[in-house]
C-alpha positions in Angstrom: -23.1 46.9 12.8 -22.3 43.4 12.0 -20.9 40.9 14.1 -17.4 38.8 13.3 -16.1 35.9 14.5 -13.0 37.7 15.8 -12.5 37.8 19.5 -10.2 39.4 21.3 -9.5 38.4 25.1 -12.7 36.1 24.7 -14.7 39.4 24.0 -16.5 39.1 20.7 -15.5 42.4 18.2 -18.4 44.3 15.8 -17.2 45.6 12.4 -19.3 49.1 11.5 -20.7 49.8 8.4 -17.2 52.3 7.8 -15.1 48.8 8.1 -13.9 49.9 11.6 -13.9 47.4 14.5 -14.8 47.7 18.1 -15.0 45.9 21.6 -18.0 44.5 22.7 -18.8 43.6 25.7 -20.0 39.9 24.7 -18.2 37.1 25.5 -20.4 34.3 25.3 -21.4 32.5 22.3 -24.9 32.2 23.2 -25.4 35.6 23.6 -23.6 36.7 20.5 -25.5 34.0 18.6 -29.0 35.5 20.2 -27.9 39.6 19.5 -29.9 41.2 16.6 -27.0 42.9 14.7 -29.3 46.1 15.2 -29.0 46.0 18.5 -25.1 45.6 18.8 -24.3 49.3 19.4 -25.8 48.5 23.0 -22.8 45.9 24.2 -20.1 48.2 22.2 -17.2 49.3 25.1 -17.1 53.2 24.9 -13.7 54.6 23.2 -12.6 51.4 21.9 -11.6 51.5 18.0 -9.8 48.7 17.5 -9.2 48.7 13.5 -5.9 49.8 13.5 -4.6 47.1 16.2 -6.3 44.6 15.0 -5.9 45.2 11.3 -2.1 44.7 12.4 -2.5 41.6 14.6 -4.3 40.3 11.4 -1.9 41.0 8.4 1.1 39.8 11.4 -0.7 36.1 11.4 -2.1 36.3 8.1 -6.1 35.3 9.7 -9.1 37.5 9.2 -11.8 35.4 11.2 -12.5 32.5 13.4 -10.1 34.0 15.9 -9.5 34.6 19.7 -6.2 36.9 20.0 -5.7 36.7 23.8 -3.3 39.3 25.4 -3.7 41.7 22.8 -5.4 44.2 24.7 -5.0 45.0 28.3 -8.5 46.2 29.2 -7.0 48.2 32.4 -4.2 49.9 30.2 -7.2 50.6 27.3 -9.7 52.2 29.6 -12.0 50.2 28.6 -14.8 48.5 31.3 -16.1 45.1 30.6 -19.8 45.1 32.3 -22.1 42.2 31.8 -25.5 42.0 30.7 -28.0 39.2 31.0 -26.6 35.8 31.1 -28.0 32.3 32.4 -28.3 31.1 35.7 
C-alpha cells in the first residue's frame, strides 16, 4: 500500500498496489508521517473501497492530492468504524 495526501473527513486514504483507494483509520499527521507503508493494511477501515467515490469527487473539482474532502462520507451511513490507535498524551 502507499499512502496519499488525500483525506477524507480528516481521515488520511491508502491507494493499493490495484490503484484502488481505502479509509484509514489515521487522522493525524504525525502518525501518518511515522506509518511504514508496509504496515498500512493495519489502520485500513474494513469494507471501505472508496475508488469509485472518490475518483468522482476528484474528476468533479479537478484535484488529485493535497486534499481534505469533508462531508463526503458519512461514516454512520458507510458502516464504517473509526477506532484509534496509539496517539500522544
Amino acid at each position: 500500500m502507499k499512502k496519499t495526501t488525500i483525506r477524507i473527513n480528516n481521515l488520511f486514504v491508502a491507494l493499493d498496489d490495484g490503484d484502488n483507494y481505502f479509509l484509514s483509520n489515521i487522522d493525524d499527521i504525525k502518525i501518518w508521517k511515522k506509518t511504514n507503508p508496509k504496515e498500512l493494511k493495519k489502520y485500513i477501515l474494513k469494507n471501505n473501497n472508496i475508488t469509485d467515490k472518490l475518483h468522482e469527487l476528484m474528476e468533479e473539482n479537478n484535484i488529485q492530492s493535497n486534499v481534505n474532502f469533508y462531508g463526503f462520507l458519512d461514516t454512520k451511513k458507510e458502516n464504517i468504524s473509526v477506532t484509534k490507535e496509539g496517539g500522544s498524551s
